[in-house]
N, C-alpha and C positions, 0 to 999 in steps of 0.2 A: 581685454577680451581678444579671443581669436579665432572666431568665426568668422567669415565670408560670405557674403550672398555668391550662390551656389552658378545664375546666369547673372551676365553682364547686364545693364537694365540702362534707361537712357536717363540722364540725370537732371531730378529736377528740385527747385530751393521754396520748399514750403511756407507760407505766410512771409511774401518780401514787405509787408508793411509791418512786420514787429520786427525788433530790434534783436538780431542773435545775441544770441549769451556767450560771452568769451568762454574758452575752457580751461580749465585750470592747469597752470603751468608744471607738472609733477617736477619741478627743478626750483621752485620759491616755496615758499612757506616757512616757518620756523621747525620743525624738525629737520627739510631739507636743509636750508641752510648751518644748525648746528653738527649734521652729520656730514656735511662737506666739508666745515672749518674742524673737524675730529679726526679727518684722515678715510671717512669711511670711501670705499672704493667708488668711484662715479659709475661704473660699471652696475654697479648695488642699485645706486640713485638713479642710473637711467632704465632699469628693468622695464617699466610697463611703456615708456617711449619706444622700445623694441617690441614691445607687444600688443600694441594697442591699435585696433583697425582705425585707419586714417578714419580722421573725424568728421573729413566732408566727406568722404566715399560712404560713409556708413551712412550721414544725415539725410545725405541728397537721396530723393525721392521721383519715382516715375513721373516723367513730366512729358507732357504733349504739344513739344512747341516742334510744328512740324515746317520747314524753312519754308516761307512765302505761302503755305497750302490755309487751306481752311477748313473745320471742325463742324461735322454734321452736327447738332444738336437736335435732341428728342426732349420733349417736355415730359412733364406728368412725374411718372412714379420713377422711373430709370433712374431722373438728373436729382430727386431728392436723394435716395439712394445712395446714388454717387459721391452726394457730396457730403453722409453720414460716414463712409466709407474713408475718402479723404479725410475727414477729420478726425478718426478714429487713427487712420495711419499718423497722421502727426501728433496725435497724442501718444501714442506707440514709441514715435521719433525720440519724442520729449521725453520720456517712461526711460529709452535706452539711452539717451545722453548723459541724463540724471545719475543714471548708474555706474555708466563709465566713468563719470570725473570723480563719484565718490570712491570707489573703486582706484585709481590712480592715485587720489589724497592718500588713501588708508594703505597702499603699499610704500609711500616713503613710510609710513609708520614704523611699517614691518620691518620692512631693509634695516630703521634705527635700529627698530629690538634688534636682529639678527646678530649686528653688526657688534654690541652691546651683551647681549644675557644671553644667556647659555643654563637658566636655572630647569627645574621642570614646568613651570607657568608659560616660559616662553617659547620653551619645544613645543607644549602643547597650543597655544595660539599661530603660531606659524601654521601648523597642523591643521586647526580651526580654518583657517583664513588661505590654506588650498584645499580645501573643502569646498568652501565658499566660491570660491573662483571656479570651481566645475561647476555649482550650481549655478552659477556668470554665465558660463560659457553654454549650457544646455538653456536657458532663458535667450541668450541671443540667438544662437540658432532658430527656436521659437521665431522668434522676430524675425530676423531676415527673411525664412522661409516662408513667413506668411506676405513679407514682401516681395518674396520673387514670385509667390503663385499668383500675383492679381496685379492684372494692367490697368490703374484705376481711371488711365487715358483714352482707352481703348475706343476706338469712334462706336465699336457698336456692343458695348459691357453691358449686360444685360443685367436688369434690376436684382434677380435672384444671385449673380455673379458678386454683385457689389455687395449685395447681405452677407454672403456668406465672408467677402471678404474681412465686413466688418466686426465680423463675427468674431475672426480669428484674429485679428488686429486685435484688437479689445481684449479678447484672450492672451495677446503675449503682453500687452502692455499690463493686464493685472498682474501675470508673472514674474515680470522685472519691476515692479511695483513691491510685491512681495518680498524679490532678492532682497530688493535696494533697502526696506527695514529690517531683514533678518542683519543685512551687513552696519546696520546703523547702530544696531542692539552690539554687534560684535566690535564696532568701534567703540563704543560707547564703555565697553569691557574691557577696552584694553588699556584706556586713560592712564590703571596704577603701573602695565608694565613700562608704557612710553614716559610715563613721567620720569622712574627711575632709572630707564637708559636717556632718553635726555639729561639729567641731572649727571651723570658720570659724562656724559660728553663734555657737560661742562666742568666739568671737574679736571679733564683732561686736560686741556691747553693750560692754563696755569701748574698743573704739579712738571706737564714736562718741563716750560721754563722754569720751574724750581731747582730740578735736578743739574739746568744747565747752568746759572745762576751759581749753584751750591759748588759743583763742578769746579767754576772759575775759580771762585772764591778758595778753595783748597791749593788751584794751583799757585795762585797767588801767595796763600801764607806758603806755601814749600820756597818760592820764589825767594823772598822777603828772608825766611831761615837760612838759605842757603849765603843769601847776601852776608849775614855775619856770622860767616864760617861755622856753622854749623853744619854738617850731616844730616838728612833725612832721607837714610836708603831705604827703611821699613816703609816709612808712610809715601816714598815715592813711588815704592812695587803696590800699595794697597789702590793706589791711586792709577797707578798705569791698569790695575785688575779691571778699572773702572770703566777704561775707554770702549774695549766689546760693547758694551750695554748703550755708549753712548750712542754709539753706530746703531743699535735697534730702534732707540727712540727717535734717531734722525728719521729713519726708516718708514716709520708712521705705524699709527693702529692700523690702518690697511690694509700692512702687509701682517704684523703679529696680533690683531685686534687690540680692542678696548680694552678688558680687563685686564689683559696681561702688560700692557702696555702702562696703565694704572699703577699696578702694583708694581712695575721696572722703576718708571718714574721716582715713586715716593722712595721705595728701597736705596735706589742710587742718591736719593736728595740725604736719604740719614747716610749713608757710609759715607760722602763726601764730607759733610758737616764734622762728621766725627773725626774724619783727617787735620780738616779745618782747623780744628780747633785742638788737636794735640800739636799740631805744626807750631799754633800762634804762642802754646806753652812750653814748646821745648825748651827755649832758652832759661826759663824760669826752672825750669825740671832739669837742666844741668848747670845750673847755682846751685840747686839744691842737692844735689847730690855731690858736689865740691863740697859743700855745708857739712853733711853727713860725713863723707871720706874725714875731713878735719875731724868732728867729734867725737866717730866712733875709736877715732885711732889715740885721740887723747884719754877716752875711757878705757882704752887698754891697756896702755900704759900706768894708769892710776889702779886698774886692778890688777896687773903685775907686781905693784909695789903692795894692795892690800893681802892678795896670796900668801907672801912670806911671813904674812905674819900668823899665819893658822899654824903655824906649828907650835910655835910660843904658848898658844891659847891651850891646845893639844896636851901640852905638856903638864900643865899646871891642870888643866879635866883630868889627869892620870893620875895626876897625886893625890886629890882628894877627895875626889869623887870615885863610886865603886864603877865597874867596867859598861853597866847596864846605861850610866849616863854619856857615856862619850863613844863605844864602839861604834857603833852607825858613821860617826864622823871620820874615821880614820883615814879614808882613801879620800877626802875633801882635797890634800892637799896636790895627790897625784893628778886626780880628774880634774881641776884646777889649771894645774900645768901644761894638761893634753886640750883642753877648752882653750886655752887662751895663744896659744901655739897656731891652735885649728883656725880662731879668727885672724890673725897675723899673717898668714895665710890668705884665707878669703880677701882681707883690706889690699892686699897687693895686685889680687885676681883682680879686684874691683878698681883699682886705679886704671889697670893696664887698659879693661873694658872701657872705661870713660875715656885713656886720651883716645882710644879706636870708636870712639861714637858710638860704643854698641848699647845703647840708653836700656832696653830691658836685660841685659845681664848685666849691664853695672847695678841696678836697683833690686836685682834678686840677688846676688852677692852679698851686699849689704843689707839685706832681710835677714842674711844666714850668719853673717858677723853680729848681727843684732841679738840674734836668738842665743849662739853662745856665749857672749858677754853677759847674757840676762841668767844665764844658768850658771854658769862662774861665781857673778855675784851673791845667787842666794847662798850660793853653796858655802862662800866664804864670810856672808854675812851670818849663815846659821851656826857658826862656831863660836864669834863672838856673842851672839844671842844666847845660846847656849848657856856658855859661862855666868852671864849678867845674871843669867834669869835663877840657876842653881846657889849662886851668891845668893839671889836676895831670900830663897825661901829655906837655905841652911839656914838664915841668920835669924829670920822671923817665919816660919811658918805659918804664924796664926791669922797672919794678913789674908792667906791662899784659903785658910780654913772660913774665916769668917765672910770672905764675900762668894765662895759658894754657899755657906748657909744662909744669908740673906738672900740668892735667887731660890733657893729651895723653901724659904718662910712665903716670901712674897706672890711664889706660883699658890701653893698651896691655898693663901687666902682669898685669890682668886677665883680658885676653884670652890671654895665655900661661898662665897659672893650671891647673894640670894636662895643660898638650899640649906637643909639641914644636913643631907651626908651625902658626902661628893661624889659624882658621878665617877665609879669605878674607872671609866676608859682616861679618867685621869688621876685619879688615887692610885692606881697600881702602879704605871713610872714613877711617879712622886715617894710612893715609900721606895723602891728598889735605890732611887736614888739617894736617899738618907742612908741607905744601907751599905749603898756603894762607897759613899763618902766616911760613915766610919769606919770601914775597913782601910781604906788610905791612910787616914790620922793614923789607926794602929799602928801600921805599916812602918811609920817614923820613928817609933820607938825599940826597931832591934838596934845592936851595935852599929852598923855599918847600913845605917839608911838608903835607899834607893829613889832620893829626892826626884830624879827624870819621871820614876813608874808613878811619886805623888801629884806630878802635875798635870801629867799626860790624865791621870783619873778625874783631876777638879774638872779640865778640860771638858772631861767626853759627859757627868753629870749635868755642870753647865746647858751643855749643849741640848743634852737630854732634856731639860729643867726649861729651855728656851720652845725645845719643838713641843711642846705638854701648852704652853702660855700663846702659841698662835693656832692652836685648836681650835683653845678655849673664846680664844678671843671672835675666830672666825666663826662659829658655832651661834654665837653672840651677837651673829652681824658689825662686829668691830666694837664689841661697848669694852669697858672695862670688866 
């Protein structure tokens, strides 16, 4: 509060045989204490000790102790008066002390939120709660002024003097009586924001030592890497990124608050961890890439040796086979050539990368020697396939004939499977496909058969024949 009484007045200490009430120390309590171990500004914390009328200048009360003199006394109706009057002022006293230390409690509250949330609940109870504090300040005024207008000492306070004093007395003490519940109703409201800035306070001291913790721990494995000659310039720039941030957290929420402070914290504890722990696998991650350099480079080599042989195959597809089964393959043996040339290449980029420690392009390198090794192979495996495969259905066709008309019976009875006539949206593939298929058979029978165009057909039937039967089945809920 920061009203005044307006004249200076002579001070005196109401009821010296009751026992004063200590007042509450706005520097203890468990929000003050968790916002002081959080960083929050003491500045914050000591706000209302900056503003708070000294607590005996306010308590102390007109007192008539006049040095060595003595006090006319009037009986009757005046000294009742008077001392209705007095009593009313120290109830008043009591009314205003009540207020102010709740008042004091409930602004460490504030301070915490402040200090803490930033949502719209908390903009608006801060809000709330200087509100509150002018209707504080307009009730102690009340008070004091009604203490400075009446000298309840006075040798000669006339009875009507003293009524009215108590009049207004009584008047300001219901007023700050009044404050003192609307502010208790408004403490009482704000229990869910202080809980949750409390709980992030606490949350705070632990995740910063995480971060610092996590910190070490990174520098240590780079430490520990470096010890057996390994390299770690990436994860040692990722790591030096790291120090700024540690410099804020030294810093405290004080200076960059709570929240932000939070979320520095936890952020720096993952990106360190993640250092951490690619440091402690390097070593194992440049084994394996020595592993790889080896294998990839001996798969080269092995399909160097299978390449030459696509011509061979080539050749004997041209002789007996018409042009429709082997064109497609022709340039297998060029692009071949130029794939395997291309990773020979790469494998060497990728050595040079690893003795230079450069650990992500040695391992994209060898991603890229991966992929053309993989395309080489099909390409020189589909030659040989090729061949096997036209061998086997010159020699028996009926094999190729008879297990597409087995998935072509077996769908079909499917589809009759509890009905008398099949549901069109599968009888229609189903006949195209029988229709498909003897036109293939036919097909075998000119001079110079075009075996590739009959198997590429059983194929695409099949396939047909398969997506008709997970319809059915799905349609069915999965029966048969």
């Amino acid at each position: 509060m920061t009203a005044t009484p307006s004249q200076p007045y002579t001070p005196y200490v109401p009821g010296a045989e009751q026992p004063r009430r200590r007042p509450a120390n706005p520097r203890t309590g468990r929000a003050a204490k968790t916002a002081r171990a959080a960083g929050v500004p003491r500045a914050a914390r000591d706000t209302l000790a900056l503003v708070a009328l000294p607590l005996l200048a306010v308590l102390a009360l007109p007192a008539a102790f006049a040095g060595g003199g003595t006090r006319r006394w009037f009986g009757g109706r005046s000294e009742s008066q008077r001392a209705e009057a007095q009593a009313a002022k120290d109830a008043a006293a009591a009314a205003f002390y009540e207020l102010d230390t709740a008042q004091r409690d409930l602004r460490i509250s504030i301070e915490t939120i402040r200090a803490v949330d930033d949502s719209p609940a908390a903009r608006r109870a801060l809000s709330d709660f200087e509100a509150l504090g002018r209707r504080i300040d307009e009730a102690s005024h009340q008070y004091i002024n009604a203490v400075d207008a009446h000298d309840l000492d006075h040798d000669d306070l006339e009875a009507s003097a003293a009524a009215q004093a108590r009049t207004e007395l009584t008047a300001a003490k219901d007023e700050l009586g009044r404050v003192k519940q609307d502010l208790d109703r408004f403490g009482q409201g704000l229990e869910p924001l202080l809980g949750k800035a409390e709980t992030q306070l606490a949350r705070l001291a632990p995740a910063v030592e995480r971060a610092r913790q996590a910190l070490l721990a990174a520098s240590n494995a780079l430490d520990a890497v470096r010890g057996s000659k390994l390299r770690a310039d990436d994860l040692a720039a990722r790591l030096a990124a790291l120090g700024p941030e540690l410099t804020r957290l030294n810093q405290g929420a004080g200076q960059h608050g709570v929240p932000e402070t939070l979320e520095r914290a936890e952020r720096v504890a993952r990106e360190a961890e993640t250092v951490r722990a690619e440091a402690q696998r390097l070593p194992e991650r440049a084994a394996e890439i020595d592993h790889r350099l080896v294998s990839l480079r001996t798969r080269a080599e092995a399909l160097t040796t299978r390449s030459g042989q696509v011509e061979p195959v080539l050749s004997e597809l041209r002789r007996r086979f018409t042009a429709a089964c082997w064109q497609d393959l022709q340039h297998v043996p060029d692009h071949a050539g130029e794939d395997l040339r291309q990773a020979e290449l790469k494998l060497k980029e990728a050595q040079a990368a690893r003795d230079d420690q450069r650990w992500p392009d040695a391992t994209a390198l060898l991603s890229t020697v991966r992929a053309l090794l993989n395309h080489t192979d099909e390409a020189v495996s589909a030659a040989g396939d090729r061949l096997r495969r036209l061998n086997a259905v010159a020699k028996d066709p009926q094999h190729e004939i008879d297990r597409t008309r087995f998935a072509i019976r077996d769908a079909q009875r499917l589809a009759m499977t509890g009905r008398n006539t099949p549901d069109p949206r599968h009888a229609r593939p189903l006949d195209e496909s029988v229709a498909r298929l003897d036109r293939a058979v036919a097909s075998l029978e000119s001079r110079h058969p075009d075996y590739w165009h009959f198997l590429t057909e059983t194929e695409a039937v099949r396939r047909t024949v398969a997506e008709v039967v997970g319809r059915i089945r799905e349609e069915r809920g999965g029966g048969a």
